[in-house]
Backbone as JSON, one array per atom type, in Angstrom:
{
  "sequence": "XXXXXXXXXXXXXXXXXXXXXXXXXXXXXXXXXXXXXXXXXXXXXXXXXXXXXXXXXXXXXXXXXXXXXXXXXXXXXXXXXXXXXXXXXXXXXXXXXXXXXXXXXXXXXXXXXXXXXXXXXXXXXXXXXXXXXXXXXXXXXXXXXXXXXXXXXXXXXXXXXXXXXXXXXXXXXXXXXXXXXXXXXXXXXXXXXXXXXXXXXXXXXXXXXXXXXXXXXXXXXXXXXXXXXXXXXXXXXXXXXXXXXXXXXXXXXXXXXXXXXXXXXXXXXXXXXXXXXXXX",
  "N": [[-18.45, 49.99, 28.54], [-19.6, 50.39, 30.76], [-17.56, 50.84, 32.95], [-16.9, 53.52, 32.27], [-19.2, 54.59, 33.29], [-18.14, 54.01, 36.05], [-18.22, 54.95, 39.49], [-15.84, 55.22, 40.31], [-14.51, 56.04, 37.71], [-15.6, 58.08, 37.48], [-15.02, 59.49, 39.28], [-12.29, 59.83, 39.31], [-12.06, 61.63, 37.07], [-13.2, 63.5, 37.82], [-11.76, 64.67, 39.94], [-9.28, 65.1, 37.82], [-10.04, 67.19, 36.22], [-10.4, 68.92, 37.99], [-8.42, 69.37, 38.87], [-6.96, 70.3, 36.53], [-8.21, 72.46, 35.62], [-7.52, 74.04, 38.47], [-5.11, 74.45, 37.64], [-5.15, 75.97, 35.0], [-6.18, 77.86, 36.02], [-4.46, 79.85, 37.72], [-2.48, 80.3, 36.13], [-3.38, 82.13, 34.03], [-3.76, 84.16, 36.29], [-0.99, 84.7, 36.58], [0.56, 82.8, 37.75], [2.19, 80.96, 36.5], [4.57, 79.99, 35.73], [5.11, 79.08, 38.77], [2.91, 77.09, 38.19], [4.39, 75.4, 36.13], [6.38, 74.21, 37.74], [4.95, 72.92, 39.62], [3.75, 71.09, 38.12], [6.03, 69.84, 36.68], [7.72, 68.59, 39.05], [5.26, 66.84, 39.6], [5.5, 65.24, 37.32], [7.83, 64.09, 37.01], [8.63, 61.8, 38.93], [7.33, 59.86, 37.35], [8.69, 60.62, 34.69], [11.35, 59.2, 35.48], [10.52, 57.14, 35.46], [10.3, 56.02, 33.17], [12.67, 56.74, 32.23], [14.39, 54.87, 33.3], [13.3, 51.81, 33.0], [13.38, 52.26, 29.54], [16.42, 52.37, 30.02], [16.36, 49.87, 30.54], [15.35, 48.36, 28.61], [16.79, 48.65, 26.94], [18.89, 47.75, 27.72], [18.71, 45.1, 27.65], [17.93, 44.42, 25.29], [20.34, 44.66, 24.15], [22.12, 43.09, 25.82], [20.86, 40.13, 24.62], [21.23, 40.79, 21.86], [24.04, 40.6, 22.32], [24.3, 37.84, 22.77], [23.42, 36.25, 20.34], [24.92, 36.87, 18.7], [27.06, 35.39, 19.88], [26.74, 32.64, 20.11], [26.4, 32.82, 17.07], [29.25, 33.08, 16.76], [29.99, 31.0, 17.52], [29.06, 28.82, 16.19], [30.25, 29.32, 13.77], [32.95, 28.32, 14.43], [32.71, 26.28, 15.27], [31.93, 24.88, 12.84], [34.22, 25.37, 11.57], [36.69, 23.95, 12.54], [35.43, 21.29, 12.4], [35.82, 21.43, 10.21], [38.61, 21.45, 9.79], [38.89, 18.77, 11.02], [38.45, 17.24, 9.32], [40.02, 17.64, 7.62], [42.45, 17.11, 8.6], [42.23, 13.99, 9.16], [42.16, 13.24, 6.08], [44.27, 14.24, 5.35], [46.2, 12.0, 7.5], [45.26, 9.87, 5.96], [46.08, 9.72, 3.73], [48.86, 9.7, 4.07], [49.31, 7.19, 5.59], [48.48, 5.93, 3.67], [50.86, 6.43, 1.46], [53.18, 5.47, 2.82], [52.08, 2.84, 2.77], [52.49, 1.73, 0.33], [55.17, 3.27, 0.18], [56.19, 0.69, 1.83], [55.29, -1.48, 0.22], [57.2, -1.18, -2.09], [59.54, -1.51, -1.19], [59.7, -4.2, -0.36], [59.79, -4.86, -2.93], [61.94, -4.09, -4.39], [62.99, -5.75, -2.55], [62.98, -8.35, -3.85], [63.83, -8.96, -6.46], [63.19, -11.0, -7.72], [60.77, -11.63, -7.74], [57.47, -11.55, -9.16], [55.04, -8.76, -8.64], [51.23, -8.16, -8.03], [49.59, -5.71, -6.57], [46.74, -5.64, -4.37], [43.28, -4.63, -3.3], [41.52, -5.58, -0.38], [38.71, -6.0, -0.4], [36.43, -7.46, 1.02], [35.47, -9.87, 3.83], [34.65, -12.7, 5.39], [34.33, -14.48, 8.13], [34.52, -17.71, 9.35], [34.1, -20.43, 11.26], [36.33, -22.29, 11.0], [37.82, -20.92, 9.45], [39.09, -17.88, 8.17], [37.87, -15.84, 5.3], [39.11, -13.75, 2.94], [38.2, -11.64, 0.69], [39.28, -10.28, -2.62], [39.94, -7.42, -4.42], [40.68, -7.7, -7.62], [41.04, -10.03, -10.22], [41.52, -12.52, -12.19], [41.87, -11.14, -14.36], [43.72, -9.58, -14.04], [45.9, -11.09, -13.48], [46.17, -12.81, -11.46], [45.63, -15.94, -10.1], [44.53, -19.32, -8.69], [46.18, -20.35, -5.69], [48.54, -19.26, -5.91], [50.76, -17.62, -3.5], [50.23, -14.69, -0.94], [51.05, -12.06, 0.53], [51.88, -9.5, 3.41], [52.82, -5.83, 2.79], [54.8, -5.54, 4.64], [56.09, -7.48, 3.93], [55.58, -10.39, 5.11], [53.74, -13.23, 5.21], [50.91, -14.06, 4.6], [49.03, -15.27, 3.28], [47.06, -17.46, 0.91], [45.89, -17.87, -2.47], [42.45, -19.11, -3.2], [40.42, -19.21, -4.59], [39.23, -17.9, -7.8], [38.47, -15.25, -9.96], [37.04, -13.38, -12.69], [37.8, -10.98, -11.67], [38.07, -10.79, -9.6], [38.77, -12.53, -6.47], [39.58, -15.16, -3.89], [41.1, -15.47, -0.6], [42.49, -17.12, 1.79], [44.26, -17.9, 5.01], [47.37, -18.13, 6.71], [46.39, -19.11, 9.65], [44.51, -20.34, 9.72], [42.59, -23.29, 9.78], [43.1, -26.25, 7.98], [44.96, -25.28, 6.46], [48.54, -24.97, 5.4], [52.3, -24.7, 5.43], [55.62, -25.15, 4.39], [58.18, -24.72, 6.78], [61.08, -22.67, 8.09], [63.46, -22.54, 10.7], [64.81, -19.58, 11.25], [67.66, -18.68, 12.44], [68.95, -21.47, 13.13], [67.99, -23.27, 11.32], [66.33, -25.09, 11.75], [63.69, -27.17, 10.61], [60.29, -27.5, 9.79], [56.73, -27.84, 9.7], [54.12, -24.92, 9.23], [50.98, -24.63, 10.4], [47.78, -23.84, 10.78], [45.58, -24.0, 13.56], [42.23, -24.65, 15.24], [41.65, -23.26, 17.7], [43.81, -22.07, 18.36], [43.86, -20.5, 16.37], [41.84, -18.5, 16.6], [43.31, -17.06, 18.06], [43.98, -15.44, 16.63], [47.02, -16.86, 16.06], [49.69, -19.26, 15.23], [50.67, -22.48, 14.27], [53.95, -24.31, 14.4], [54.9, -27.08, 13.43], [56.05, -30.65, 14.1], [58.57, -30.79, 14.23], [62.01, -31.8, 14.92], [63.05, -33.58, 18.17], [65.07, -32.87, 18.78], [65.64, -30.69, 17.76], [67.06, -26.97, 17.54], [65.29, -24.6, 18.7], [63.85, -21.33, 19.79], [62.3, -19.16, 22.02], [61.64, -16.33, 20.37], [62.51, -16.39, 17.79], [62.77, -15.98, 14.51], [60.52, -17.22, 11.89], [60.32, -18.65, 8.28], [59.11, -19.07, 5.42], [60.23, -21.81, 3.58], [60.25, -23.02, 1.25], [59.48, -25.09, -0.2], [58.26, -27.18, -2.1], [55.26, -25.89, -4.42], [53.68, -23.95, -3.76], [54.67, -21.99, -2.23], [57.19, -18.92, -2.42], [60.6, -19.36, -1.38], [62.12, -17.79, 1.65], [60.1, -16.08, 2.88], [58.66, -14.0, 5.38], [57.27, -16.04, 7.94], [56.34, -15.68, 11.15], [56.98, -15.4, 14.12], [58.72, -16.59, 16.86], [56.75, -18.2, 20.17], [56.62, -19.47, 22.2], [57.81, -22.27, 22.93], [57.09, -26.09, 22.41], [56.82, -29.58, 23.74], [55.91, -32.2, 22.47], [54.29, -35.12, 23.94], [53.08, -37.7, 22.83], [53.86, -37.9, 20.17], [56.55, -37.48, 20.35], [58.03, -35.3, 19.65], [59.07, -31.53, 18.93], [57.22, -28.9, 19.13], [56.15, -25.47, 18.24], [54.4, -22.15, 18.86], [53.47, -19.89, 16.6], [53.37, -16.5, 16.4], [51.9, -14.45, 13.74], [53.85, -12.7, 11.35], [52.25, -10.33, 9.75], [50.05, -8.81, 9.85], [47.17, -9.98, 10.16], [44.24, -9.4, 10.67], [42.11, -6.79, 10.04], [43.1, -6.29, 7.17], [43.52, -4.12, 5.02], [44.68, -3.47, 1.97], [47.02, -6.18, 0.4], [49.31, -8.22, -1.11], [50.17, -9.63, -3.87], [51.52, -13.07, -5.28], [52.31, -12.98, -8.02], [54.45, -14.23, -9.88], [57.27, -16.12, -9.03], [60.89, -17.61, -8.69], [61.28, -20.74, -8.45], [62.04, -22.36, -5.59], [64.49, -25.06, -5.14], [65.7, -27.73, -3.68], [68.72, -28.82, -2.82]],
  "CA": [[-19.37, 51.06, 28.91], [-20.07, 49.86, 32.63], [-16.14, 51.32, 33.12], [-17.4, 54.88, 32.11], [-20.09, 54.34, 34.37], [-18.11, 53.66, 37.33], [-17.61, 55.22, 40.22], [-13.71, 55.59, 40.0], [-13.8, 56.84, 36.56], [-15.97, 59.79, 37.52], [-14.31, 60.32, 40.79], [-11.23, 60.57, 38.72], [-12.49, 62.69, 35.82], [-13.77, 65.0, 38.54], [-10.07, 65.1, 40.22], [-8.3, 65.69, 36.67], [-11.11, 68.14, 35.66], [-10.25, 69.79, 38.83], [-6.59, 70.05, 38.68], [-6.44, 71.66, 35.49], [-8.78, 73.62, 36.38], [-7.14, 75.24, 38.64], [-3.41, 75.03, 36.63], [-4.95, 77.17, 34.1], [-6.74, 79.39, 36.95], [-3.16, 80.15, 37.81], [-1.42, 80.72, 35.06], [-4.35, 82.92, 33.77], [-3.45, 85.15, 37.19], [0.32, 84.85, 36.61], [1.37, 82.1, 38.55], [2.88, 80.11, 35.24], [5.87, 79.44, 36.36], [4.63, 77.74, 39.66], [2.65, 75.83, 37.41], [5.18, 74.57, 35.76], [7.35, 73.54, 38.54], [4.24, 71.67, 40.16], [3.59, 69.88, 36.79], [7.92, 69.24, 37.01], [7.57, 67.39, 40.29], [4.26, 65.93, 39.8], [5.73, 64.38, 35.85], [9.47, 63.37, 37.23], [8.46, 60.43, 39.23], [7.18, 59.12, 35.98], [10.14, 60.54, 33.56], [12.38, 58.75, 35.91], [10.49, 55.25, 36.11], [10.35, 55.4, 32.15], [13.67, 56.45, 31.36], [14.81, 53.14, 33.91], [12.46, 51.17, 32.01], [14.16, 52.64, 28.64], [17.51, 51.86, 29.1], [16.77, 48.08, 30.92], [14.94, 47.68, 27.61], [18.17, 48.78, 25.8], [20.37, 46.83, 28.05], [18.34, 43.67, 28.14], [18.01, 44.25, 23.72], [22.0, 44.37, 24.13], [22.15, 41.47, 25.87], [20.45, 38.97, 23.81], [22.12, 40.44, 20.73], [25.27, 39.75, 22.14], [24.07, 36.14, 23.31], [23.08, 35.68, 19.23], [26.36, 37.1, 18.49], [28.28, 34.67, 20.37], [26.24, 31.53, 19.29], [27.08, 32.66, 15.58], [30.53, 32.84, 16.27], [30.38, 29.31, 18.16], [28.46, 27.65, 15.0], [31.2, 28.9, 12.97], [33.6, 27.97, 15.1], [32.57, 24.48, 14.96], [32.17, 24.65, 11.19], [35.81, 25.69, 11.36], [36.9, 22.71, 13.85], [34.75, 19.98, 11.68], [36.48, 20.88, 8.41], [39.89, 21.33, 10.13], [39.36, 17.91, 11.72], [38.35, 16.05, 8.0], [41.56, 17.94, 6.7], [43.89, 16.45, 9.16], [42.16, 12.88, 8.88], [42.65, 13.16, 4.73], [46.33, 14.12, 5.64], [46.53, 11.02, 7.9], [45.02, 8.64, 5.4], [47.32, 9.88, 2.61], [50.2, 9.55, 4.76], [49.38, 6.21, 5.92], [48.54, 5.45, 1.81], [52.03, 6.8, 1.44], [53.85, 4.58, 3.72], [51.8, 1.79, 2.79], [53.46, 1.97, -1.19], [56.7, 2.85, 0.38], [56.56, -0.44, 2.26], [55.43, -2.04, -1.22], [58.33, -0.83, -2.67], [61.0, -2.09, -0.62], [59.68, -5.43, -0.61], [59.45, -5.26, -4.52], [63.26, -3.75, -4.46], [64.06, -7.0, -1.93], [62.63, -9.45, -4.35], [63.52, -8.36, -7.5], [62.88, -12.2, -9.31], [59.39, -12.0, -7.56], [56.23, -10.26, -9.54], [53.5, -8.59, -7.62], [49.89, -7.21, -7.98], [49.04, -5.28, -5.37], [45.09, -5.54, -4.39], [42.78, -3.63, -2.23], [41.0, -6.34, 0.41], [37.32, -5.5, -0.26], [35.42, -8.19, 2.05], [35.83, -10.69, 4.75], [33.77, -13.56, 5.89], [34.48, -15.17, 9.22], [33.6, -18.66, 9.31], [34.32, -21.21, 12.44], [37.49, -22.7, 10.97], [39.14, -20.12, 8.58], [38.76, -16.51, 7.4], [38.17, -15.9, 3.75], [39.22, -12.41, 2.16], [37.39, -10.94, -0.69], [40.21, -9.31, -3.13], [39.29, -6.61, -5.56], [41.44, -8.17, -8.31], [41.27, -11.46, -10.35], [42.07, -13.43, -13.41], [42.71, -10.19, -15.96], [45.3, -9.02, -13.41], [47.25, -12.07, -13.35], [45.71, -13.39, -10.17], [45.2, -17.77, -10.16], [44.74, -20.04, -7.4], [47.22, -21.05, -5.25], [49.41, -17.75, -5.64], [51.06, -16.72, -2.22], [49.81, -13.04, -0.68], [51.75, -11.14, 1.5], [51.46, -7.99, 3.19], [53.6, -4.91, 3.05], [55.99, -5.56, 5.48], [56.85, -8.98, 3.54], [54.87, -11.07, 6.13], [52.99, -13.77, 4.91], [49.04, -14.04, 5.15], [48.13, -16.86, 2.98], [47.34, -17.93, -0.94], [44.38, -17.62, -3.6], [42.09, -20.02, -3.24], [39.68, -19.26, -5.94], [39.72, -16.33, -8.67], [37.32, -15.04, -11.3], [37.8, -12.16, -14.01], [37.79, -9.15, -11.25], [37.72, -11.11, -8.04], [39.75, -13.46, -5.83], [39.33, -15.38, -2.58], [41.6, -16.29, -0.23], [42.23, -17.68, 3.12], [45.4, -17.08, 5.36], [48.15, -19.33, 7.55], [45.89, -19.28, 11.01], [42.84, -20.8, 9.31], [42.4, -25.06, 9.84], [43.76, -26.64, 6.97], [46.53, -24.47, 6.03], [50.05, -25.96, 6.05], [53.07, -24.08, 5.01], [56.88, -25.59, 4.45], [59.13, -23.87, 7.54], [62.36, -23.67, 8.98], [63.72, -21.4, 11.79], [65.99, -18.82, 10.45], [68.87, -18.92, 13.0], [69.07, -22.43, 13.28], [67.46, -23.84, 9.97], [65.9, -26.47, 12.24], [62.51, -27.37, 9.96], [58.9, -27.83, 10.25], [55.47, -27.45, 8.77], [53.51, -24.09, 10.49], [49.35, -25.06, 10.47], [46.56, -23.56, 11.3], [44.24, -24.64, 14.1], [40.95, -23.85, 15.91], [41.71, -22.77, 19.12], [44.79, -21.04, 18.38], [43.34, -19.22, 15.24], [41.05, -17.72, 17.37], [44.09, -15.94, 18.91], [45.42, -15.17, 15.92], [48.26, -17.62, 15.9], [49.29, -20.72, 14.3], [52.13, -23.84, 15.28], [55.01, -24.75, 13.93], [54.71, -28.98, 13.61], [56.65, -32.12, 13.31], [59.72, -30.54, 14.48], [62.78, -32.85, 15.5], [63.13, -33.45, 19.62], [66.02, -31.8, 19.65], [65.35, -29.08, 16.76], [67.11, -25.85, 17.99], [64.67, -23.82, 17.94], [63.84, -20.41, 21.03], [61.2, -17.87, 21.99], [62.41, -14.95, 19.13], [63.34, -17.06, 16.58], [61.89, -15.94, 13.56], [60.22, -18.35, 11.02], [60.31, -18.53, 7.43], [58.89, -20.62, 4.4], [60.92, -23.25, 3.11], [60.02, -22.74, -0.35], [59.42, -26.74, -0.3], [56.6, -27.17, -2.44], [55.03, -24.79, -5.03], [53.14, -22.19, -3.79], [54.83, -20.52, -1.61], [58.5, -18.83, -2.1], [61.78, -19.49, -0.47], [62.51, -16.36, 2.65], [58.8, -14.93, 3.37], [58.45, -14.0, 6.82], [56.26, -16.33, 8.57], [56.25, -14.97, 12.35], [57.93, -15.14, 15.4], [57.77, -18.0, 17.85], [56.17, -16.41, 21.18], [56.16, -20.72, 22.51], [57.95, -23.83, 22.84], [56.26, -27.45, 23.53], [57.09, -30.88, 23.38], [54.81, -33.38, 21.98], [55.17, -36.52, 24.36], [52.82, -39.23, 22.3], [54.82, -37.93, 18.7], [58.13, -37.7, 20.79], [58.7, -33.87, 18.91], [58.71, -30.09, 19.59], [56.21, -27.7, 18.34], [56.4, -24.02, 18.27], [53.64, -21.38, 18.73], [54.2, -19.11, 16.27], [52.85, -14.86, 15.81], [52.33, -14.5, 12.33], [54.52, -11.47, 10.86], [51.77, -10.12, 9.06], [48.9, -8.53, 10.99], [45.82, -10.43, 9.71], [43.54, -8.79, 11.0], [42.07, -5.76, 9.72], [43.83, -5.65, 6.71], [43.33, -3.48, 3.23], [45.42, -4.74, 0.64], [47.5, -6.97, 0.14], [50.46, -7.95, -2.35], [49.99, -11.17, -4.57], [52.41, -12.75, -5.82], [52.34, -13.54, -9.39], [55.51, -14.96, -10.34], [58.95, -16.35, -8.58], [61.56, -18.49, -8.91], [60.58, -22.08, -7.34], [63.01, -23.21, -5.14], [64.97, -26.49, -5.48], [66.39, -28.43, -2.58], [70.51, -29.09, -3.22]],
  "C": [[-19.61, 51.08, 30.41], [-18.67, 50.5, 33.39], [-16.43, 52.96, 33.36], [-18.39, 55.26, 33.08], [-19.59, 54.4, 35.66], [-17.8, 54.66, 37.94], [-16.44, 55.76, 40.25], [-13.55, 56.03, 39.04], [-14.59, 58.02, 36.83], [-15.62, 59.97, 38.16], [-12.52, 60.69, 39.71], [-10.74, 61.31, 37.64], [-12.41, 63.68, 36.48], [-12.36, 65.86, 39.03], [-9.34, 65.97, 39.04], [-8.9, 66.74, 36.51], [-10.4, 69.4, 36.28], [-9.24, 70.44, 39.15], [-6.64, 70.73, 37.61], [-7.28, 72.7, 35.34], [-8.07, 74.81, 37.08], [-5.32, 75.43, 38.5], [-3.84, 76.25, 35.46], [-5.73, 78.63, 35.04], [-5.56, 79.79, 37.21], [-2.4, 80.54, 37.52], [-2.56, 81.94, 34.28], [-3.73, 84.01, 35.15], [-2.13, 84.98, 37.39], [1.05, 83.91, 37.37], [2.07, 81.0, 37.52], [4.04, 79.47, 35.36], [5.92, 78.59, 38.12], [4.04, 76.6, 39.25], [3.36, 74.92, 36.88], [6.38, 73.52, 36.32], [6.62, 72.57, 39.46], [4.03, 70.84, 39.74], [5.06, 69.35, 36.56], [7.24, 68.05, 37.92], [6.56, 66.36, 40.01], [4.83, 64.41, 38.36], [7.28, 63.49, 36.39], [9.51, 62.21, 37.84], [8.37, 59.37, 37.8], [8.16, 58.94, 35.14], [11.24, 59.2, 33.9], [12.01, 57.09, 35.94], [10.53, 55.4, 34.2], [11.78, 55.59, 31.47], [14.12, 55.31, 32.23], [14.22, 52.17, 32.79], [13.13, 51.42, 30.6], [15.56, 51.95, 28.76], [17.78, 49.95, 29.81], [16.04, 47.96, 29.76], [16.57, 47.64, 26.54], [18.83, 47.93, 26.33], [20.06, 44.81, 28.09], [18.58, 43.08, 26.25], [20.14, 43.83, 23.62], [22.36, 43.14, 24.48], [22.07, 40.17, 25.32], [21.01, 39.09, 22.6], [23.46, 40.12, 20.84], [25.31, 37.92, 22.55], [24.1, 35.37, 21.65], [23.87, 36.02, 18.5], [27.22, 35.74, 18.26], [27.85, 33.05, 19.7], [26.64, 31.54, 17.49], [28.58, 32.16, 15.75], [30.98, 31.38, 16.48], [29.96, 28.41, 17.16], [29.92, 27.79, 13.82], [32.48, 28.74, 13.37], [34.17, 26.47, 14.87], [32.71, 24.11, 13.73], [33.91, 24.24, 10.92], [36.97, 24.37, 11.26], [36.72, 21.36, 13.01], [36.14, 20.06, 10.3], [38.24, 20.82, 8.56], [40.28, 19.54, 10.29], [39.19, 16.92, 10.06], [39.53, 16.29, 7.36], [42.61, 16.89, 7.17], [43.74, 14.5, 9.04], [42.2, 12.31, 7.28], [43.68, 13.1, 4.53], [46.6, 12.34, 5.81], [46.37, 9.63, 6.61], [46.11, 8.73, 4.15], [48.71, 9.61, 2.96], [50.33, 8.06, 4.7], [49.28, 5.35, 4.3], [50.05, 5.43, 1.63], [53.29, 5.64, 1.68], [53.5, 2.98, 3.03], [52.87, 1.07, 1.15], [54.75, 1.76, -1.01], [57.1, 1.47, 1.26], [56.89, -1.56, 1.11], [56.54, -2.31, -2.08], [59.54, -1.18, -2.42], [60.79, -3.35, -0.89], [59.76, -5.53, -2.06], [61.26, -5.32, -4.59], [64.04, -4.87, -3.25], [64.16, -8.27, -2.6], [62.38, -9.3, -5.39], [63.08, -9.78, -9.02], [61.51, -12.54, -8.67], [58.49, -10.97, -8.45], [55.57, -10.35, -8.45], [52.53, -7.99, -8.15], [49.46, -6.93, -6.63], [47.18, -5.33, -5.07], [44.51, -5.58, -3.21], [41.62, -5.22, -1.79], [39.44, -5.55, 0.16], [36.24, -6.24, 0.33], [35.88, -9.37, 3.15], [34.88, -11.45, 5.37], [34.7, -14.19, 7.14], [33.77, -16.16, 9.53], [34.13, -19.31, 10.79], [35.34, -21.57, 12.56], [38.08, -21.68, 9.79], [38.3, -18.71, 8.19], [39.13, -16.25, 5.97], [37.99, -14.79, 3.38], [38.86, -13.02, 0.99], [38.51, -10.24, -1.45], [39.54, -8.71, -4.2], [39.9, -6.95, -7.16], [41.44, -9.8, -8.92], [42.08, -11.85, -11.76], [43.01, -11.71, -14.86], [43.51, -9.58, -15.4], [46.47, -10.14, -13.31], [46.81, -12.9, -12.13], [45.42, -15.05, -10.58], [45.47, -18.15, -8.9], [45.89, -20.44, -7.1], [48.49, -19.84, -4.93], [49.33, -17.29, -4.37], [50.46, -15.24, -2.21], [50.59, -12.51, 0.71], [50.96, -9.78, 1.64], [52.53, -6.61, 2.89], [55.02, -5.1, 3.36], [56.66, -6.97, 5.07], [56.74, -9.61, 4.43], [53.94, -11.74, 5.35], [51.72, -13.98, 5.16], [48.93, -15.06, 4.11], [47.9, -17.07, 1.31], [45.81, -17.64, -1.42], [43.99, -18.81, -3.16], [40.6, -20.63, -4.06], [39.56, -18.09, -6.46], [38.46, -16.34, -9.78], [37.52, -13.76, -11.9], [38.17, -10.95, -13.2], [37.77, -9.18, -9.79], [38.18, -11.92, -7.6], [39.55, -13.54, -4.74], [40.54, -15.54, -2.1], [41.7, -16.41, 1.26], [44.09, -17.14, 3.85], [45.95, -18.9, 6.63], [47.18, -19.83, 8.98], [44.52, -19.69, 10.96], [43.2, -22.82, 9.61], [42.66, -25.08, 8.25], [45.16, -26.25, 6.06], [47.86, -24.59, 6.23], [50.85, -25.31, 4.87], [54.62, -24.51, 5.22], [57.61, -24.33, 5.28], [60.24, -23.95, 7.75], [63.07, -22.38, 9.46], [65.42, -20.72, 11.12], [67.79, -18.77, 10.86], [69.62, -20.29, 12.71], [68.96, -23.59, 12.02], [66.79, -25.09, 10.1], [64.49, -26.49, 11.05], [61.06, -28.13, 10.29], [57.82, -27.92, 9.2], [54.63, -26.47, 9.85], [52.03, -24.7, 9.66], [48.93, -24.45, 10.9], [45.38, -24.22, 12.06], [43.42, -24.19, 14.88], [41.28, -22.82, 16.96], [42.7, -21.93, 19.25], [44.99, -19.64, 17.67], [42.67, -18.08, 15.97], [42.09, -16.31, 17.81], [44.63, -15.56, 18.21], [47.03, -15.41, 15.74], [48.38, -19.08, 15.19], [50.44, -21.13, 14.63], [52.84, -24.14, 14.01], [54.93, -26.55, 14.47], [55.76, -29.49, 13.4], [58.37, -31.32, 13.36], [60.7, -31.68, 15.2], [62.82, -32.86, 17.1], [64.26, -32.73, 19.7], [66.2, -31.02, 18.52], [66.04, -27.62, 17.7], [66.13, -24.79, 17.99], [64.11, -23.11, 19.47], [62.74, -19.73, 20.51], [61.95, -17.21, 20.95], [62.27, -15.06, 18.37], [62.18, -16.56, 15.52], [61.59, -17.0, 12.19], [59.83, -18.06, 9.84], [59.92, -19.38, 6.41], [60.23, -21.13, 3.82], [60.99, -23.08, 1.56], [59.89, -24.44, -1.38], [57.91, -26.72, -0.92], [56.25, -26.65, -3.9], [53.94, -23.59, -5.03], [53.73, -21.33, -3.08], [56.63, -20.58, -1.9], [59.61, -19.17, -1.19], [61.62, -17.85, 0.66], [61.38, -15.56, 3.33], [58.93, -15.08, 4.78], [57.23, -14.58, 7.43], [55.83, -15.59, 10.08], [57.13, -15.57, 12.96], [57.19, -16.42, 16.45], [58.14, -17.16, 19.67], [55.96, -18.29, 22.79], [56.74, -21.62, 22.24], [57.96, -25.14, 23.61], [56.86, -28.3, 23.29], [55.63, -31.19, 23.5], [55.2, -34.78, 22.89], [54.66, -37.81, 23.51], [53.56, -38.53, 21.02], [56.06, -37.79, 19.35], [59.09, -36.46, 19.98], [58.11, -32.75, 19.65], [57.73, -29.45, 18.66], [56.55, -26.2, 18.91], [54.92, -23.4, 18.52], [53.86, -19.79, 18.02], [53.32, -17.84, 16.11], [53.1, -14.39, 14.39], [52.94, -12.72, 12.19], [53.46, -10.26, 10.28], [50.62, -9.64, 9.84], [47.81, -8.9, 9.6], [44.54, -9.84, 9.39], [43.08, -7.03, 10.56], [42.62, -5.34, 8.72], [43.37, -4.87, 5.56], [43.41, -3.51, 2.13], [46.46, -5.37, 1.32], [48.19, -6.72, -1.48], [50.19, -9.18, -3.02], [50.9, -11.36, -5.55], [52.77, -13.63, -6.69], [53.64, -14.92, -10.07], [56.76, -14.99, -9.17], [59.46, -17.74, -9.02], [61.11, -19.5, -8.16], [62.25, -22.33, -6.9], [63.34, -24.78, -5.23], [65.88, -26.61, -4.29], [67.69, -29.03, -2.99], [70.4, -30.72, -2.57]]
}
């Protein structure tokens, strides 16, 4: 109310009052058409600031819907991208499944008086002196202690070392205590490979108790012996990457890379039945 009151709104009541005032005195004495071209000019400043105003509202509305456009297309974009990228890593794992079988398979078709159960590695403890796999597989598959395990590539990793109706431990060549009948494939020089601390660590394990003058070179690949009864005649132990002399035993030792990547593995092959070797 104090607005109505003021000053400025009656001074500019009186103004408006007064203009149309005398627009219709005007047009009343025929000047109608001046009127209308003074009310033109006087309105076109305005027309012109609201159609500006008009189309930066349109162009600014354009704008943002193409901004919420482009963000859609970028979400499904990504959608796209995500499910592309789980496709191609389902591929990969099937592939690598694939492969893993057809490795299976050869070794089965190289060792046709060996059985195998294949079984999926489902845990792993890491203790100070040896690593003990978890196998998904025990006693009602055929699984018992002492039974060699290979991997794939017919590379040795190590034996059962306790079993129960659905479950099986075992340990591997690069663990302390582990001693395996050898003898270098070129040469047929012979050993015992072991497992010990400091070398396990590196994922390796020695070739022992070799003769002083044993033939035996960096390359050479090493094989069980089949001296014994757990483990077969021909498995691929590893590759010797090392050779020492012993001066207080007065013999050579080897450092050998087991064939078999240890580390990280999935399954494994176990291997039920073979022929035992016999020494001529």
């Amino acid at each position: 109310m104090k607005f109505f009151k003021s000053k400025f709104f009656i001074i500019t009541l009186i103004v408006a009052v007064s203009v149309a005032a005398v627009f219709t005195a005007m047009s009343l004495l025929g000047y109608s058409s001046l009127v209308k071209s003074a009310l033109h000019y006087i309105t076109l400043p305005a027309q012109k600031l609201a159609d500006t105003v008009g189309r930066a509202v349109d162009g600014y509305t354009a704008y943002f819907s193409e901004v919420e456009r482009i963000k859609r297309e970028n979400e499904e974009l990504r959608a796209q991208i995500d499910e592309m990228l789980d496709e191609v890593q389902s591929a990969k794992a099937v592939q690598e499944e694939n492969e893993e079988l057809r490795r299976m398979l050869e070794v089965k078709q190289e060792h046709l008086d060996y059985k195998f159960e294949p079984v999926d590695v489902i845990g792993r403890e890491d203790g100070n002196y040896m690593t003990v796999f978890t196998l998904g597989k025990g006693k009602k598959s055929g699984i018992e202690r002492d039974m060699p395990i290979i991997a794939s590539n017919n590379g040795l990793i190590g034996r059962i070392t306790d079993a129960g109706e659905t479950w099986a431990k075992a340990d591997s060549i690069i663990d302390m205590g582990s001693s395996v009948g050898a003898f270098v494939e070129r040469s047929r020089a012979s050993g015992i490979v072991v497992g010990e601390y400091e070398i396990g660590l590196k994922g390796l394990c020695k070739l022992s108790y070799l003769q002083s003058d044993a033939d035996i070179e960096v390359g050479d690949r090493i094989l069980t012996s089949g001296v014994g009864s757990v483990y077969p005649r021909g498995l691929i132990i590893g590759t010797v990457t090392e050779v020492k002399y012993d001066e207080g035993l007065r013999t050579k030792y080897a450092i050998i890379k087991p064939y078999a990547q240890i580390s990280g593995l999935s399954s494994v092959m176990v291997v039920t039945s073979f022929e035992k070797y016999v020494e001529e």
